[in-house]
C-alpha angles and dihedrals in degrees: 000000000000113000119233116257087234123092116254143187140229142248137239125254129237131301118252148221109155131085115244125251131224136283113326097009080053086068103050089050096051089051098050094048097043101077108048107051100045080064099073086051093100128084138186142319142125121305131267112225109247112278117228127216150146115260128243131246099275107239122217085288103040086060082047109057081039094056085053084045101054094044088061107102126267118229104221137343123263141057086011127200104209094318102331144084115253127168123203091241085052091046092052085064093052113108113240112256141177096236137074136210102276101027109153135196124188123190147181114226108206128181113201089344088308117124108230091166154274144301132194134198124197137184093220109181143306117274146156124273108172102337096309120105106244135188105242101222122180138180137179142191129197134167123248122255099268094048094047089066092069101029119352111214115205111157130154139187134200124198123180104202125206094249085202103032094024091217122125127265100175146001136189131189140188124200128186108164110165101300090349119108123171131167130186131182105179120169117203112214097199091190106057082028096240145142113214121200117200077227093068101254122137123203131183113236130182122255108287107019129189141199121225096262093043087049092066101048087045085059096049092067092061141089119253111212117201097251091014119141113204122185127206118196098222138168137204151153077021099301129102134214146135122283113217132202124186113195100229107176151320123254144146118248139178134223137155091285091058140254119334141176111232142186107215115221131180129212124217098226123214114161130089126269141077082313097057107125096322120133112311141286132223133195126197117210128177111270094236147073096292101046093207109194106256107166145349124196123175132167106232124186088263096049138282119322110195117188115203128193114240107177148357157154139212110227130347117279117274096026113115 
C-alpha cells in the first residue's frame, strides 16, 4: 500500500477481562488487548469535512480484510455505495466524517522492543442495524508466529456505527486468547437508553453511548485543542463510564508508515483489564482534519507495549 502524504493517529487496542499470563504468552495478550481499548480514549467537537484520496496497492491483508468486505452482505440491489444502497436524500443525513468506505490500518504490536504481533482496522461498508443506516467497522489482532506457539492470539471486533448520530448500535467481539475464548453480541438501543445483550441481559446505558471501537472513530471527528479535556460515555464488558481524554501536545513523530505531524493525546482509562489504573497511556493522531492513528505507547505491570502503524490506505481502489 502507499501511505498518504498527510499525518495521522492511531487507534486503541482491545478491552480486557483476563489476567495475563507469563512471559511469552504475556506477549500475545498484551498484544491482543492493546489495540481495542486505546480506541474509546477520544471525546467531542465539531466535525472535519470528508478527505479525498486515492487509495494505495492493497497489500496480502488488505485483500484480505476486502474479500471479507465484499462477502457482507449488501442491503438492497441498485446505484450501490460500497456495497450498499445510499440515496442522495439518505446521504444528506449522514454525519460528515474523516473516513471512506474502504479506509485500512495496519499496525505492529511490540512489547519491550520485542515484536508479539499485528492488528488491523478497517471501515468495511454501509449497512442496516435496526432500521438506521450504520458504518460496519471491524478490527482484528493476532500474534505473530513465534508468539502463537505459546499462546495464539485471534481476536476480532465489529462496530456499526450510526452513520447520522455516530453513536454505536451494536458491537460484537470475538475473542480467542490461548485457552480464552469470549464472545459478545450487545445491541444499544440509543432511544430507550439501553445495552442489549443476545444473553438476555439489559443494561442501562447514558444518552449516546459508545463501544470501544465506535468511541475511537467518534473522537476522531472532533478538534483537539492544545490543554482540552473530551469525555465519551462509553460501556463495555457490561459496565458503563465515561471515557476521558486530556490533549497533551503537538509533535512530530516516525513509524514504519512515514513522518507524520501529530497531535498526542492521553485516555483516562476506566475499565478493567491490564490497562485498569497502571502507568499511562499515549496516542499519537495526525494533526489535521482525518486523525489517522499513528501510534500508541502505555506502561503495563510487565513492562511497555508501542503499536506503530505500518501501512494504510484511505478508500478501496476504484471508489471515488
Amino acid at each position: 500500500m502507499r501511505s498518504a502524504s498527510a499525518p495521522a493517529t492511531v487507534p486503541a487496542p482491545a478491552a480486557a477481562t483476563v489476567p495475563a499470563p507469563a512471559p511469552a504468552a504475556a506477549i500475545g495478550l498484551l498484544a491482543a488487548r492493546l489495540l481495542l481499548p486505546l480506541l474509546l480514549l477520544m471525546p467531542p467537537a465539531p466535525l472535519a469535512p470528508a478527505m479525498a484520496a486515492e487509495p494505495a496497492a492493497a497489500s496480502a491483508e488488505a485483500d484480505e480484510a476486502d474479500a471479507e468486505a465484499s462477502a457482507a452482505p449488501a442491503d438492497s440491489a441498485g446505484d450501490h455505495y460500497a456495497g450498499s444502497y445510499v440515496d442522495d436524500e439518505e446521504r444528506k443525513r449522514f454525519a460528515v466524517v474523516p473516513w471512506r468506505i474502504g479506509e485500512y490500518f495496519q499496525f505492529s504490536i511490540d512489547w519491550n522492543g520485542l515484536n508479539g504481533g499485528s492488528s488491523l482496522m478497517q471501515v468495511q461498508n454501509l449497512h442496516t442495524v435496526d432500521g438506521r443506516r450504520c458504518y460496519r467497522i471491524v478490527t482484528k489482532a493476532e500474534s505473530n508466529s513465534f508468539v502463537s506457539r505459546f499462546y495464539k492470539v485471534r481476536d476480532r471486533a465489529e462496530s456499526s456505527v450510526d452513520a447520522e448520530s455516530l453513536f454505536s448500535r451494536r458491537f460484537v467481539k470475538r475473542l480467542r486468547e490461548g485457552g480464552y475464548k469470549k464472545d459478545v453480541n450487545v445491541r444499544f438501543d440509543q432511544e430507550a437508553r439501553k445495552a442489549r445483550y443476545e444473553n438476555g441481559k439489559e443494561i442501562d446505558v447514558a444518552p449516546g453511548v459508545h463501544d470501544v471501537l465506535s468511541a475511537f472513530y467518534y473522537v476522531r471527528t472532533r478538534p483537539l485543542p492544545d490543554g482540552a479535556t473530551l469525555a465519551v460515555p462509553t460501556h463495555d464488558n457490561e459496565k458503563s463510564y465515561e471515557m476521558e481524554v486530556q490533549v497533551l501536545r503537538r509533535e512530530s513523530v516516525e513509524v514504519p508508515a512515514g513522518k507524520f505531524s501529530c497531535v498526542v493525546v492521553e485516555p483516562k482509562l476506566k475499565s478493567e483489564g491490564i490497562f485498569k489504573s497502571k502507568g499511562s497511556i499515549q496516542v499519537w493522531l495526525t494533526d489535521d482534519d482525518r486523525r489517522l492513528p499513528i501510534m500508541v505507547r502505555s506502561q503495563v505491570p510487565v513492562g511497555s507495549i508501542s503499536v506503530r502503524l505500518t501501512d494504510y490506505r484511505l478508500a478501496f481502489e476504484g471508489r471515488r
